[in-house]
C-alpha positions as a Markdown table, in Angstrom:
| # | Residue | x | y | z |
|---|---|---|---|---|
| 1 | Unk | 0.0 | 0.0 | 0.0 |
| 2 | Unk | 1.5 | 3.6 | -1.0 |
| 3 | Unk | 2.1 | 5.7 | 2.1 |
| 4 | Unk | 2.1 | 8.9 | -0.2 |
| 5 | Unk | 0.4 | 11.3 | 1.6 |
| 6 | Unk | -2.3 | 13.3 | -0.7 |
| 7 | Unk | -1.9 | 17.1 | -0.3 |
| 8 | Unk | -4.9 | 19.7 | -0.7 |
| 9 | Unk | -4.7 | 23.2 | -2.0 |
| 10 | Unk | -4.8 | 25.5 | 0.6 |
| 11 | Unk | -8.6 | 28.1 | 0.8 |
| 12 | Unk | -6.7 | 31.7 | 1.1 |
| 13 | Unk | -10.3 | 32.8 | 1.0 |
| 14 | Unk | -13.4 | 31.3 | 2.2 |
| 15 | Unk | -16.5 | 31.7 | -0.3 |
| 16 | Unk | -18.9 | 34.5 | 0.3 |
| 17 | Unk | -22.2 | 33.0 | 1.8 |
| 18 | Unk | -25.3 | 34.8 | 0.9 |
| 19 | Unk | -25.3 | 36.8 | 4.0 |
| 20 | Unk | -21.3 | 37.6 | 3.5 |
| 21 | Unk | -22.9 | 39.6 | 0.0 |
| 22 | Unk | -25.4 | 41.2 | 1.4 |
| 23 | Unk | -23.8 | 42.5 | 4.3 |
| 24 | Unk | -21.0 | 44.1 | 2.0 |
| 25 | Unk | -23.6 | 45.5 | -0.6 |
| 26 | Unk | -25.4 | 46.9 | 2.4 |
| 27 | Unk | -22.0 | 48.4 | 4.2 |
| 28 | Unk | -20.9 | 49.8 | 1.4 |
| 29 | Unk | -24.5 | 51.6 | 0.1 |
| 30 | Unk | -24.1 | 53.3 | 3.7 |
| 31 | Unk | -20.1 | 54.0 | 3.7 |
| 32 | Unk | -21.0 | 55.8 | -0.2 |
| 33 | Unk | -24.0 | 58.2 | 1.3 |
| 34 | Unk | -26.6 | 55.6 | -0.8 |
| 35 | Unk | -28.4 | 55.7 | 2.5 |
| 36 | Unk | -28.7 | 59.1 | 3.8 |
| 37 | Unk | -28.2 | 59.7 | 7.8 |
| 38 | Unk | -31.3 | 59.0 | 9.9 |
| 39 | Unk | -33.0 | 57.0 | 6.8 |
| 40 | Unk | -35.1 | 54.1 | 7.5 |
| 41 | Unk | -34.5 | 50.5 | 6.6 |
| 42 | Unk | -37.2 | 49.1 | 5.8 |
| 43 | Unk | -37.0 | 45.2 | 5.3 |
| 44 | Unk | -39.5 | 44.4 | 2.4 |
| 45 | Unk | -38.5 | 47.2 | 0.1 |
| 46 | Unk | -34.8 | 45.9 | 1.0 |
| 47 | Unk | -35.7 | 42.1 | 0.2 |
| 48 | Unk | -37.0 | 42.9 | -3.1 |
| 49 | Unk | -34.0 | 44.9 | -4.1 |
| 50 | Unk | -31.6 | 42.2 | -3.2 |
| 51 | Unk | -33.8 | 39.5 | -4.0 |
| 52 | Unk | -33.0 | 37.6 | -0.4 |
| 53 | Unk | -35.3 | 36.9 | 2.3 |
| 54 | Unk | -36.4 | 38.9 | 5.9 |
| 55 | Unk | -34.0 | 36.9 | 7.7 |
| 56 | Unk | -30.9 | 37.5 | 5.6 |
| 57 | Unk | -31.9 | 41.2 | 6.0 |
| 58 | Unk | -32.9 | 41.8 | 9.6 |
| 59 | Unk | -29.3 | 39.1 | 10.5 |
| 60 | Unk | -27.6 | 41.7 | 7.9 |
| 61 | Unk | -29.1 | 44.8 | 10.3 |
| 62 | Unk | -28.1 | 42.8 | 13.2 |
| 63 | Unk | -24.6 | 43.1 | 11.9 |
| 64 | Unk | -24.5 | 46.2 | 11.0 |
| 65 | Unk | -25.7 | 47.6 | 13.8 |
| 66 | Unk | -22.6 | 45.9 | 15.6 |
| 67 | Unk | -20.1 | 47.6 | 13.5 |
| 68 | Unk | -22.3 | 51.4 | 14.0 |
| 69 | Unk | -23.5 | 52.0 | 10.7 |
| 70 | Unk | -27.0 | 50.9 | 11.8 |
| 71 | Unk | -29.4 | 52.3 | 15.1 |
| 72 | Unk | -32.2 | 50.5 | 16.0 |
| 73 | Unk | -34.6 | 53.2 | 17.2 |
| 74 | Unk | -37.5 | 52.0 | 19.6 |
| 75 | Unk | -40.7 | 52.6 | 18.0 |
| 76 | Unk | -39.3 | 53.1 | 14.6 |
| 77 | Unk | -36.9 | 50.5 | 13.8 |
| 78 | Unk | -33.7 | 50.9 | 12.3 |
| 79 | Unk | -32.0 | 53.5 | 10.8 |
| 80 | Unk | -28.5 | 54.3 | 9.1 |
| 81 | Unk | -26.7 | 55.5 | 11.7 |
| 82 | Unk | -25.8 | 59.4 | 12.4 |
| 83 | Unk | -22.2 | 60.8 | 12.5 |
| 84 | Unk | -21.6 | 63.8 | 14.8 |
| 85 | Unk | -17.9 | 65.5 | 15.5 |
| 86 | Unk | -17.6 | 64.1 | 18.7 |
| 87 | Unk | -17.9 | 60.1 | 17.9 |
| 88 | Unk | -15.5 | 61.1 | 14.9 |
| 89 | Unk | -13.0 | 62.5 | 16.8 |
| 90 | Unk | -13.2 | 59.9 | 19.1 |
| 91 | Unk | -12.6 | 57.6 | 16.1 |
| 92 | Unk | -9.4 | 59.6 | 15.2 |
| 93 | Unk | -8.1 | 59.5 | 18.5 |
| 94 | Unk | -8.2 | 56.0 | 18.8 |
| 95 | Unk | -6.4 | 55.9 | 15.3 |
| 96 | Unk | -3.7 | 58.2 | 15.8 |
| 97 | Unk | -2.5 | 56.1 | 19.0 |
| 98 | Unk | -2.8 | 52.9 | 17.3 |
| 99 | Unk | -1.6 | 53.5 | 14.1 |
| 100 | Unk | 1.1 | 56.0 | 15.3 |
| 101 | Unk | 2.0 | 53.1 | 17.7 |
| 102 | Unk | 2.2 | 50.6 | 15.3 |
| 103 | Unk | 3.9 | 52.5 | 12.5 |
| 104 | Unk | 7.0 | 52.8 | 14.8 |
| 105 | Unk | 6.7 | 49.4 | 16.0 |
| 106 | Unk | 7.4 | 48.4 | 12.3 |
| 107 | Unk | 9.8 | 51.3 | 11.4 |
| 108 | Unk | 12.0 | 50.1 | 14.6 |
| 109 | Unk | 11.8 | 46.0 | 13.5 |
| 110 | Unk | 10.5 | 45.0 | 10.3 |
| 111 | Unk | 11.1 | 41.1 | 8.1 |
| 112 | Unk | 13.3 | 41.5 | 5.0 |
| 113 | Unk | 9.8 | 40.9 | 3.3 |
| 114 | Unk | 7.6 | 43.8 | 4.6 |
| 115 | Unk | 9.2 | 46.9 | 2.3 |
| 116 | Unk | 8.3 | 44.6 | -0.8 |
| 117 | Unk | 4.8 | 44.2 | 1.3 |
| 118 | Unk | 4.1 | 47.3 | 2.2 |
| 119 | Unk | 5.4 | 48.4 | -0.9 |
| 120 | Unk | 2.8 | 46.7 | -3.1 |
| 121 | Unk | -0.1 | 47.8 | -1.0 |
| 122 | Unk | 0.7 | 51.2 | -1.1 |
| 123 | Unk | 0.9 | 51.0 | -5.5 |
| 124 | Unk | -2.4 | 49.2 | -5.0 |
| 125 | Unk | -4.5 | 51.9 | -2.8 |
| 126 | Unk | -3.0 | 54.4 | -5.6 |
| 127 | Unk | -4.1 | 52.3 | -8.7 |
| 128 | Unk | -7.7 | 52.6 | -6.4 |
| 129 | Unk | -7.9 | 56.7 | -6.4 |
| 130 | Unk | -10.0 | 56.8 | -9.1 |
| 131 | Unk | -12.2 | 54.5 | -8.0 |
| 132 | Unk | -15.8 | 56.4 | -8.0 |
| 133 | Unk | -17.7 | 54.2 | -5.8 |
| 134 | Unk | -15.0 | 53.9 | -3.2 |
| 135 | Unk | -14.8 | 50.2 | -2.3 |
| 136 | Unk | -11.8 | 49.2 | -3.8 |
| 137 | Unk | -10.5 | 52.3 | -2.7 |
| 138 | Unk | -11.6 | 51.5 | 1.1 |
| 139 | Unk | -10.3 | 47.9 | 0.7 |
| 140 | Unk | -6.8 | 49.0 | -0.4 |
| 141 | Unk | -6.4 | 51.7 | 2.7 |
| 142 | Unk | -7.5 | 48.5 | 5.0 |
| 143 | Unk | -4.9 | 46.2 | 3.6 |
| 144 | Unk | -2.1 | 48.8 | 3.4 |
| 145 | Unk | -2.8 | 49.4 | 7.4 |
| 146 | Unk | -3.2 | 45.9 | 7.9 |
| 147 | Unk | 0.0 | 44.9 | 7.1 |
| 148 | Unk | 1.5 | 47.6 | 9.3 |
| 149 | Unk | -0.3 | 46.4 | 12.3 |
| 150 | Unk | 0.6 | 42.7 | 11.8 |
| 151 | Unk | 3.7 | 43.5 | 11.0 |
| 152 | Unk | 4.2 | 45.2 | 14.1 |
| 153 | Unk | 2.5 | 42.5 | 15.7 |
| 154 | Unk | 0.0 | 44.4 | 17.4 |
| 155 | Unk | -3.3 | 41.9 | 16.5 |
| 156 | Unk | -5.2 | 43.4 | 19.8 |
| 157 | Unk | -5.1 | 46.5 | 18.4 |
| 158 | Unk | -6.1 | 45.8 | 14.9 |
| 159 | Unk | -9.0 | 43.7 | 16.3 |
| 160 | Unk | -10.1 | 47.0 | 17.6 |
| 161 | Unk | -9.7 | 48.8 | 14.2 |
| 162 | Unk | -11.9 | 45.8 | 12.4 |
| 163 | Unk | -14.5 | 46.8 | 15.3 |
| 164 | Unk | -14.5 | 49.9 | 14.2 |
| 165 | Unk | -13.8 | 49.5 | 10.5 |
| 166 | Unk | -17.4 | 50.6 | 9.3 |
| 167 | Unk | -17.4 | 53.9 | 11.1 |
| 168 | Unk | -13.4 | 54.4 | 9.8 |
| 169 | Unk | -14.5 | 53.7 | 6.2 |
| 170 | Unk | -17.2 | 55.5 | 6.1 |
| 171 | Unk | -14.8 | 58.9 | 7.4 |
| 172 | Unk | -12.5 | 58.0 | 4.7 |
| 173 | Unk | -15.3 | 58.4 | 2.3 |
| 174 | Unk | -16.4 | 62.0 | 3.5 |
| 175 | Unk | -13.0 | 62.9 | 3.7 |
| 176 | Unk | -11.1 | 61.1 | 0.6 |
| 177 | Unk | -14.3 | 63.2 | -1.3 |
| 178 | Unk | -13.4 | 66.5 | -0.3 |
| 179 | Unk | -11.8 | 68.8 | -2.7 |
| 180 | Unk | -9.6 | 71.2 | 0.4 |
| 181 | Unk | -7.5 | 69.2 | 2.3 |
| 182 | Unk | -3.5 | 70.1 | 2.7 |
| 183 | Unk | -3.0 | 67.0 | 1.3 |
| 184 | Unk | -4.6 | 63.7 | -0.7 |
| 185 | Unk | -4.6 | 61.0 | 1.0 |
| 186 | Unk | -1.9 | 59.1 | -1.0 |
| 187 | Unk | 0.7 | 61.6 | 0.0 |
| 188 | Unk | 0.1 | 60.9 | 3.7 |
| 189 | Unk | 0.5 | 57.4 | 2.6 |
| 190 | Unk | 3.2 | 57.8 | 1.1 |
| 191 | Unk | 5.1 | 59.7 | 3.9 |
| 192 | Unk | 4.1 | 57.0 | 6.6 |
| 193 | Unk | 5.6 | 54.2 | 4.3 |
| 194 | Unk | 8.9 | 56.2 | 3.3 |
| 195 | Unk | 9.5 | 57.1 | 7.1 |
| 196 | Unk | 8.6 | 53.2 | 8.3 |
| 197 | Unk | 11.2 | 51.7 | 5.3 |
| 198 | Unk | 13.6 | 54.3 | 6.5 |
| 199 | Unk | 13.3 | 52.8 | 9.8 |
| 200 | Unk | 12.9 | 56.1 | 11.8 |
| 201 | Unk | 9.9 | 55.6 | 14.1 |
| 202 | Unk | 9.7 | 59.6 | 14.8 |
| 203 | Unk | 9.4 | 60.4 | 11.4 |
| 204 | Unk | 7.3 | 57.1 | 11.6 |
| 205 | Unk | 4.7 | 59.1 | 14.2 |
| 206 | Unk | 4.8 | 62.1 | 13.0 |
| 207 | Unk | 3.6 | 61.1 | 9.5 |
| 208 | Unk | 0.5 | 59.3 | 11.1 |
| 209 | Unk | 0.0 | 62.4 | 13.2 |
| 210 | Unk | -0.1 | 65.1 | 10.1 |
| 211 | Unk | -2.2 | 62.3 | 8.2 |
| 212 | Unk | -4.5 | 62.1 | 11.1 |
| 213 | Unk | -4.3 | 65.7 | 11.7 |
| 214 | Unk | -5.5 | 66.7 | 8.1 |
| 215 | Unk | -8.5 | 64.1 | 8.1 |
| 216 | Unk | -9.9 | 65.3 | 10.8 |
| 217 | Unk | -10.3 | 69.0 | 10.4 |
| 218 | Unk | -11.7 | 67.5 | 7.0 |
| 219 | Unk | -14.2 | 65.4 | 8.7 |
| 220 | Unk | -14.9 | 68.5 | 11.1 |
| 221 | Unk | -15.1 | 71.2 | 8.0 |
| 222 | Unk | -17.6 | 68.4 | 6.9 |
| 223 | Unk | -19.8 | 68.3 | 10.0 |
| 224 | Unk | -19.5 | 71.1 | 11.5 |
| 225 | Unk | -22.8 | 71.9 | 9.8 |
| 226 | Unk | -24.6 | 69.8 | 12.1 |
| 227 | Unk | -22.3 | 71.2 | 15.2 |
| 228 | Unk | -20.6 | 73.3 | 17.1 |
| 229 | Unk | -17.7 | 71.5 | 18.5 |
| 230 | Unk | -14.3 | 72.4 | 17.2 |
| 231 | Unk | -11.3 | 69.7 | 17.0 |
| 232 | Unk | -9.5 | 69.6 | 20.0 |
| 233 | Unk | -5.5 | 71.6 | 18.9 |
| 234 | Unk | -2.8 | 68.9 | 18.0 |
């Protein structure tokens, strides 16, 4: 009898259920303003568009409503969630500690592989700036901070930024849209990868600073029409 031992092909991606589709279709009509602020979701209107049934839909609310892009408002139902100054500033304070943290993690120790890495995310989020409807765009700047945090080995912390990765993507998409910033969002990109392959975690921070900076008096430009609360001085 042959002892050869039969080898599979390894799944680097599990199939998309059902639900898998319609949660991403549903994300990313929220994240690109498809769904306006406050709007109601109402499930049969929603069933017939996507052709799937209550369940899908109201276990597709469920979680949504997990990552914030989704209240469920007593006596009404749910609703796409609203975005104020203060829970996005919250948002980029959590960001500029993690990310700054973990960009000089990886600028102080990196793997002979990560420049090539890191390299080849950053030409991919660039090929994306074009993209009109923002996803690939949103999936590139995930992967390109993905591979600084694992790199840095910090996976509590990007567990955190998945938690959050709705309300994150759907700033990115108010502010990658808006025509004044200092600077678009590739150059900041840019700068953070230079400083990290030039191993300098200052330069490292300071570039996730000034990129966090600029985003978020873009977001506040943004809603500052709904209030009155200024950013908080770097």
């Amino acid at each position: 009898m042959s002892s050869k031992i039969n080898t599979l092909e390894k799944i680097n991606k599990a199939p998309q259920t059902l639900r898998d589709i319609v949660q991403e279709r549903m994300r990313a009509a929220i994240i690109e303003g498809h769904f306006a602020p406050g709007e109601r979701l109402v499930e049969r209107p929603l069933c017939d568009q996507l052709g799937v049934s209550r369940t899908v839909i109201r276990e597709t609310i469920r979680f949504l409503e997990a990552e914030g892009l989704v209240e469920i408002i007593p006596n009404r139902g749910p609703i796409v969630a609203t975005f104020d100054w203060d829970q996005a500033k919250q948002i980029y304070d959590i960001r500029r500690q993690l990310e700054a943290s973990a960009a000089a993690a990886c600028a102080t120790s990196q793997n002979a592989d990560f420049p090539v890495q890191l390299g080849d995310a950053l030409r991919a989020l660039e090929a994306t700036m074009n993209d009109t409807t923002w996803t690939e765009l949103l999936q590139a700047s995930t992967r390109f901070y993905e591979i600084i945090f694992k790199e840095a080995g910090h996976s509590v912390a990007w567990d955190i930024v998945q938690r959050l990765n709705g309300r994150i993507s759907r700033l990115r998409a108010l502010t990658l849209s808006s025509t004044d910033r200092k600077q678009p969002g590739i150059a900041h990109m840019t700068t953070i990868h230079n400083a990290i392959l030039s191993k300098d975690p200052k330069a490292a921070r300071r570039a996730v600073d000034a990129h966090i900076d600029d985003a978020s008096q873009t977001a506040w430009r943004v809603l500052s029409k709904e209030t009155t609360i200024r950013p908080m001085d770097s």
